[in-house]
N, C-alpha and C positions, 0 to 999 in steps of 0.2 A: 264017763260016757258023754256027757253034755259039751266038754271041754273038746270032745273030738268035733262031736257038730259044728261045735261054733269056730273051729281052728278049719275046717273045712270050708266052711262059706267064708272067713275071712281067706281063704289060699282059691279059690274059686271067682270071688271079686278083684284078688289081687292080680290076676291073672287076665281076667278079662278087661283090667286099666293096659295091664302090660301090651295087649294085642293090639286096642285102642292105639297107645301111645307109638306103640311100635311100628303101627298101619300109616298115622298121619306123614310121617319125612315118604315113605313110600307111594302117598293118594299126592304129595304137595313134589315129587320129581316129575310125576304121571301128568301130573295138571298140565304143572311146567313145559313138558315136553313135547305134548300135545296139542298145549295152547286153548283148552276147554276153559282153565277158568275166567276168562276173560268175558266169555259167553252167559257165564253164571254171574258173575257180580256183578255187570253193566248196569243194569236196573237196579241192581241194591246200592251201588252206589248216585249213580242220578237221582234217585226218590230222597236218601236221607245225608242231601248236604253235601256230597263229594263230586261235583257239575265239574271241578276240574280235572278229575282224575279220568272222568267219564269223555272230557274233552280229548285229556292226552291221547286214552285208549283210542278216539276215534280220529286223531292224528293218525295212528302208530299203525291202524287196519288200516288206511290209505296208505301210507308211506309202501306197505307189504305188498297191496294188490299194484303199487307200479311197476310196470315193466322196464326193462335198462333198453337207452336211445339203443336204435339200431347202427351199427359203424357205416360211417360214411365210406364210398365206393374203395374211395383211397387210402385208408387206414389200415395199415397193416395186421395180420392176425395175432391174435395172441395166443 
C-alpha cells in the first residue's frame, strides 16, 4: 500500500515537470511573437551588468518605430 502512495506522488511530480517543461518552448514562441519579453527583461538586464544588451534593445525599438521615407512625386509604384 505505501509503494502505491509513493509511486503516485512520484507520477504526480513527474508530470507536473512535464507540463512545466512542455509550457516553456510554448510561453518562449508567445514571448517571441508578441514582442513582451523585451518589456520584461530591460530593467533586469540594465540593473545587473547587461547596459549593452539594454543599448541594442533600445536601438532595435527606434529602428521599429521609424517610418519608411515617403516616395518622391516621381518614383514609380511599386
Amino acid at each position: 500500500m505505501r509503494t502505491l502512495g509513493a509511486m503516485t506522488v512520484f507520477l504526480v511530480t513527474a508530470a507536473f515537470f512535464a507540463v512545466i517543461l512542455g509550457g516553456l518552448p510554448w510561453l518562449a514562441w508567445r514571448v517571441r511573437r508578441t514582442g513582451v519579453g523585451a518589456g520584461l527583461m530591460g530593467p533586469f538586464e540594465e540593473v545587473w551588468g547587461y547596459p549593452e544588451a539594454h543599448r541594442a534593445r533600445f536601438e532595435i525599438e527606434i529602428q521599429a518605430e521609424r517610418r519608411a521615407p515617403a516616395p518622391s512625386p516621381g518614383d514609380p509604384p511599386e
